[in-house]
C-alpha positions, 0 to 999 in steps of 0.5 A: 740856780745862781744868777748874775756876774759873780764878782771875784772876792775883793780882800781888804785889812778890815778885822771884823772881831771885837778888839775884847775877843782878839785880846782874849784870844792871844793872851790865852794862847798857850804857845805864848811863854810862861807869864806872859798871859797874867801882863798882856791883858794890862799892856793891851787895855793901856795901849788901846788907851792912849791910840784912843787919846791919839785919834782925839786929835786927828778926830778935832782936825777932821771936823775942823775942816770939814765945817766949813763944807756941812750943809748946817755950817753957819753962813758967815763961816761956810767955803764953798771953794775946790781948795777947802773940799779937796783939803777935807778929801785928803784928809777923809781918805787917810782916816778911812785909809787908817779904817781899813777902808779901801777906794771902789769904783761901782762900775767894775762891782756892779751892772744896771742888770745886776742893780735891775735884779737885786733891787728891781728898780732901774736907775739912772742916777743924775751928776747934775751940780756934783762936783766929785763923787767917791766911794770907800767900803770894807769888810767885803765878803761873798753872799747869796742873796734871795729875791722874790719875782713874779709877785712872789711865785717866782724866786732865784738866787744872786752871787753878790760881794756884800760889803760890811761898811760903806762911805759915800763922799759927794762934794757939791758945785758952787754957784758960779760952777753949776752950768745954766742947764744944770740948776733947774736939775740941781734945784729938783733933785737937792732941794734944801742943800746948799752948793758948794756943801759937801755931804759923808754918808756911812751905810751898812750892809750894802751889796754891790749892785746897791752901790747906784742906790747910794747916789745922791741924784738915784733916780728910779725908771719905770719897768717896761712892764709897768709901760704896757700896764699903764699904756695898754689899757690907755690906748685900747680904752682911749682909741675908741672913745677918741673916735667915736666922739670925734663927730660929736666934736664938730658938732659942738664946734658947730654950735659954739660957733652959731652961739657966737653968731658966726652961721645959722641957729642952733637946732635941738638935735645939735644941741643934743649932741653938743651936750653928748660931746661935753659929757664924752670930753668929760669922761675922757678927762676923767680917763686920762687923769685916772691914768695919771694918778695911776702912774704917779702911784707907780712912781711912788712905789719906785721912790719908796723901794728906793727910799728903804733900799737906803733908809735900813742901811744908813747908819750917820751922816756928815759930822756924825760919819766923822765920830764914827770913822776915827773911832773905827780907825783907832780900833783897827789901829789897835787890832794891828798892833795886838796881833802882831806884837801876840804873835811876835812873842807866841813865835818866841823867835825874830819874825820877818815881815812876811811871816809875821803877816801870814801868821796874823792872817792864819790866825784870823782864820783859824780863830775867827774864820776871818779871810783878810789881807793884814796890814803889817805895814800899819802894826809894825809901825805902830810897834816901832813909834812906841818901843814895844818891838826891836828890829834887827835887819829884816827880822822883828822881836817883841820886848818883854811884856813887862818892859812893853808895859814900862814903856807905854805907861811912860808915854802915857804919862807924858801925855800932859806935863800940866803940874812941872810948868807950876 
């Protein structure tokens, strides 16, 4: 039986196959004309070199802006101002827009019902000092996952959108920005960060009612169930003890007030019982702080849940999501204009826009069982900049492979002109 909203399929341009078993797979195309199949491969390995000397410099740029934002920068050198993050956030959100990545909201993917049932925590996340929040994913797809209840004796099925990658931006509040009311929180819930720094988080492998757990100020509260384990055993147990020793307590009262010389002498029979009312106090103290620990026991096991639900999946953080994200980019970039250039030539043919986009997605699907929404707009711009196709109205045609093979080892070459300055 399935359970929970099934969310609708969200398509993005994320190509999930190796750029090698892409490549292979075009230039073995038998559609494709005679000779060919022996230049691709060559064309190919040199275009995806210089996209890779391409994305150097946008990876230098990034990283320079973001500097001043990590949580690690120099103190002399930190900016902790809306320009400076804002700055940083164009320019993250064309990286991932190059990566394939696409903005989500998690309150249209995900319900706190969703998010109690997949993970079984309920969570409450605090924005307390944070000045903006965003989320970036990719690579989504259906799944079915299982989860266990009732300590295990129970088990049911979730329709979820898993998502492949996922990128998590949360900028900070300065100083002067955090509200009086909100610094203990902000002090609480991020300790060792520094306002005004600005943290990048990638996850992997993230389903949509996960997406809570993602947030910077998650936190998790206590089940209902585990209210009445704590509360039941505290107020049948402690009820009782409460009022049963409440006479005793007038008596040591009584006593506490004749030893100070406030009434008459202490007998031995009210002595006797003052001494029972200690020890009665004593075991309600040991009572209470048994239910304590109890239920600091209980939190620790939420933090934990919480903590693995996150820790499993986080593959880099900050500078490092950086390296990974540019790369990510140009690999995507490269995918575009391989597919569609091996395409335009297996078409043998002018292509329009639009047919050129349908045959790259059959193509994913048939050889890789890949549903995606390609990005023509991407490949054929790339194609363009670089010589590799002509244009004619609304139609394409791919130059010769070993034109194409001319042309891109010509602006390979132009890439540093170190030796005519001599």
């Amino acid at each position: 039986m399935s359970e929970g909203t099934q969310t609708p399929a969200r398509r993005d341009g994320f190509i999930g196959a190796r750029r090698a078993q892409l490549a292979q797979a075009i230039s073995a195309d038998p559609a494709l004309p005679a000779g060919d199949s022996a230049i691709l491969p060559d064309l190919f390995h040199l275009l995806g070199a210089l996209l890779h000397h391409e994305s150097h410099e946008q990876l230098e740029e990034l990283k320079a802006l973001y500097y001043p934002l990590d949580p690690d920068a120099a103190p002399g050198l930190r900016d902790v101002s809306v320009a400076a993050f804002e700055t940083f956030e164009q320019a993250l959100r064309e990286a991932l827009t190059r990566a394939n990545f696409v903005e989500i909201d998690p309150d249209t993917v995900q319900t706190r019902e969703a998010t109690k049932r997949i993970t079984g925590l309920a969570i409450k996340p605090s924005h307390s000092g944070i000045r903006r929040i965003r989320y970036f994913a990719r690579g989504a797809r259906s799944e079915t996952i299982n989860v266990k209840a009732m300590f295990g004796l129970r088990k049911h099925q979730i329709d979820a959108q898993m998502m492949s990658d996922v990128v998590v931006l949360v900028g900070f509040k300065a100083s002067d920005e955090i509200e009086r009311t909100d610094r203990r929180a902000f002090a609480d819930t991020r300790r060792g960060l520094r306002p005004g720094a600005a943290l990048v988080k990638h996850f992997r492998n993230v389903a949509s009612p996960e997406l809570v757990t993602l947030h910077p100020g998650a936190r998790p509260s206590m089940r209902p169930r585990d209210q009445v384990f704590l509360a039941a055993p505290a107020v049948a147990t402690g009820v009782p003890v409460l009022l049963n020793l409440w006479p005793a307590l007038t008596v040591l009262f009584a006593v506490i007030a004749a030893y100070f010389g406030a009434q008459g002498v202490i007998e031995e029979n009210e002595l006797k019982r003052a001494i029972a009312a200690i020890s009665g106090l004593i075991a309600v103290g040991a009572f209470v702080m048994r239910q304590r620990l109890k239920y600091e026991a209980t939190t620790l096991r939420y933090q934990k849940r919480l903590a693995d639900t996150v820790y499993f999946r986080n593959l880099a953080n900050n500078a490092g999501v950086l390296d990974l994200l540019v790369g990510a980019g140009e690999d995507q970039d490269a995918k575009e204009a391989i597919l569609a250039y091996g395409l335009l030539r297996r078409a043998q043919r002018p292509l329009a826009k639009g047919e050129i986009d349908n045959f790259a997605e059959d193509f994913l699907r048939d050889r890789f069982n890949l549903d995606i929404d390609f990005e023509i707009n991407d490949a054929l711009n790339k194609l363009e900049r670089l010589g590799l196709v002509a244009r004619e109205g609304d139609t394409y045609t791919a130059i010769a492979p070993d034109e194409s093979l001319r042309r891109v080892d010509a602006a390979w070459d132009a890439l540093f002109s170190f030796s005519t300055r001599r």
